[in-house]
C-alpha positions as CSV (number, residue, x, y, z in Angstrom):
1,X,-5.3,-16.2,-5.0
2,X,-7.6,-14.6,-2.3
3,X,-5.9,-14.8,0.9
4,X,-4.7,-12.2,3.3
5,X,-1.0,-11.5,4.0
6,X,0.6,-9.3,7.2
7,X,3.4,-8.0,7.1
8,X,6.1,-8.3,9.9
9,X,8.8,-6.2,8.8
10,X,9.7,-3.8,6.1
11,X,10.4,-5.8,3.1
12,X,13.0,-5.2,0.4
13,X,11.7,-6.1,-2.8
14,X,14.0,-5.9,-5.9
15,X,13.4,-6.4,-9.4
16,X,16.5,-8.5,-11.4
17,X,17.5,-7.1,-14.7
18,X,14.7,-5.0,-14.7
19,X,12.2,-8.2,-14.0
20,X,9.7,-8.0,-10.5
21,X,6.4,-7.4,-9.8
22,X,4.3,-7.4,-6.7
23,X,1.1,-8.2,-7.4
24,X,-1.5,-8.2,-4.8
25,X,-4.7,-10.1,-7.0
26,X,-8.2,-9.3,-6.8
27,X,-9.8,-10.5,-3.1
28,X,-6.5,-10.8,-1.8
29,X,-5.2,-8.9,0.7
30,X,-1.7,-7.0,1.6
31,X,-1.6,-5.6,5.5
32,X,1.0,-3.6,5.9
33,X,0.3,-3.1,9.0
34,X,3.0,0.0,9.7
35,X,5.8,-1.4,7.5
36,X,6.9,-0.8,3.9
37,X,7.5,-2.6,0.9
38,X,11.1,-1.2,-0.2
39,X,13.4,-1.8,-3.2
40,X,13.1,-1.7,-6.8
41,X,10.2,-3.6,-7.8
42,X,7.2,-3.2,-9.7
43,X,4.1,-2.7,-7.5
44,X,0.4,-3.7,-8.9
45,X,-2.6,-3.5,-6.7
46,X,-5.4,-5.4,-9.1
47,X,-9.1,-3.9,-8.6
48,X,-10.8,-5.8,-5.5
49,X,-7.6,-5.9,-3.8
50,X,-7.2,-4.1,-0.3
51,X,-3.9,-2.7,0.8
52,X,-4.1,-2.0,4.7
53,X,-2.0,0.3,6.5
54,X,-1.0,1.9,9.5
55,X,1.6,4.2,8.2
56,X,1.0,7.7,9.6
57,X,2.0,8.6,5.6
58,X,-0.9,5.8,4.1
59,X,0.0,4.5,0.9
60,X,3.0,6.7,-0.1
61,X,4.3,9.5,-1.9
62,X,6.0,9.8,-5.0
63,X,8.7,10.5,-6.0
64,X,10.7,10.5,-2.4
65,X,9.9,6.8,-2.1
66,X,10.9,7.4,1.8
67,X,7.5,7.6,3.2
68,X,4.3,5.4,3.4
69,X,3.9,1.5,2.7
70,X,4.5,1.7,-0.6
71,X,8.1,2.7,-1.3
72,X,9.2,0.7,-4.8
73,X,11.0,2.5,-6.9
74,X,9.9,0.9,-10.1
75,X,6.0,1.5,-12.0
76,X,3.3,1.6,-9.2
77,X,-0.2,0.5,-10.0
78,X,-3.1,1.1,-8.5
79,X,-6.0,-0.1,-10.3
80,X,-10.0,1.9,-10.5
81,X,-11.3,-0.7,-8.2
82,X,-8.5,-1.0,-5.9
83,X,-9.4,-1.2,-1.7
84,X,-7.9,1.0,1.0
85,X,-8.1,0.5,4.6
86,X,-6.1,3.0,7.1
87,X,-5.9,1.6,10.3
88,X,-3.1,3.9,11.8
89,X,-3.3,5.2,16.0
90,X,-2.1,8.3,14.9
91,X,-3.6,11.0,12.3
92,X,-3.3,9.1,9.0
93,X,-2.7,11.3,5.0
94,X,-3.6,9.0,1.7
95,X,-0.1,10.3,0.4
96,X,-0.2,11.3,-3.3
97,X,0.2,7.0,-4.7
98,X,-3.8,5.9,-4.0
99,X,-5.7,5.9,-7.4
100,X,-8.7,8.2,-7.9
101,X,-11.1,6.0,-8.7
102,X,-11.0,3.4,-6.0
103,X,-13.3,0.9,-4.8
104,X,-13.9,0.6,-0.6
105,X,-12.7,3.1,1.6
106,X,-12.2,2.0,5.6
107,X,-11.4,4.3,8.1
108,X,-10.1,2.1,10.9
109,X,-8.0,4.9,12.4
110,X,-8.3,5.4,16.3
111,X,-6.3,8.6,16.6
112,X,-7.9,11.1,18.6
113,X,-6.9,14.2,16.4
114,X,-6.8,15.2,12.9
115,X,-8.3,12.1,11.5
């Protein structure tokens, strides 16, 4: 369902006997903001879906799992289509997680340097 949802915190996400998936769905949004989505989930960003984040590491980086917004230790998704906004106040990377064939790219970033 389209609809957008902000993150507060980090979030531990773990998948039971192997089971869990978080699925952001096409026109929904997840924002991040500067928080993470831990644990041992599944992760599956569907094409039209936007993933917003402030982390100075973007999406993530696999396989240390210890930086970025996207830090699930089971199967990551990203899907051709998939939207990325970075919105950070400090010099911003992708990490090595975002798909290569995406759809929008926003750079909200208001760092001064490096951007």
């Amino acid at each position: 369902t389209a609809g957008t949802c902000t993150m507060q915190s980090n979030k531990p996400i773990n998948a039971t006997s192997g089971v869990g998936t978080f699925t952001v769905q096409t026109g929904a949004t997840l924002n991040a903001q500067g928080f993470a989505l831990t644990g041992s989930a599944l992760y599956n960003q569907q094409a039209g879906a936007t993933l917003i984040t402030a982390s100075a590491d973007g999406v993530g980086s696999d396989p240390a799992l210890t930086t970025g917004s996207i830090r699930l230790s089971g199967t990551k998704t990203f899907t051709a289509g998939a939207n990325y906004t970075f919105s950070g106040t400090a010099a911003q990377t992708t990490g090595n997680l975002m798909g290569t064939t995406i759809g929008n790219l926003t750079i909200a970033n208001t760092g001064t340097t490096n951007n």
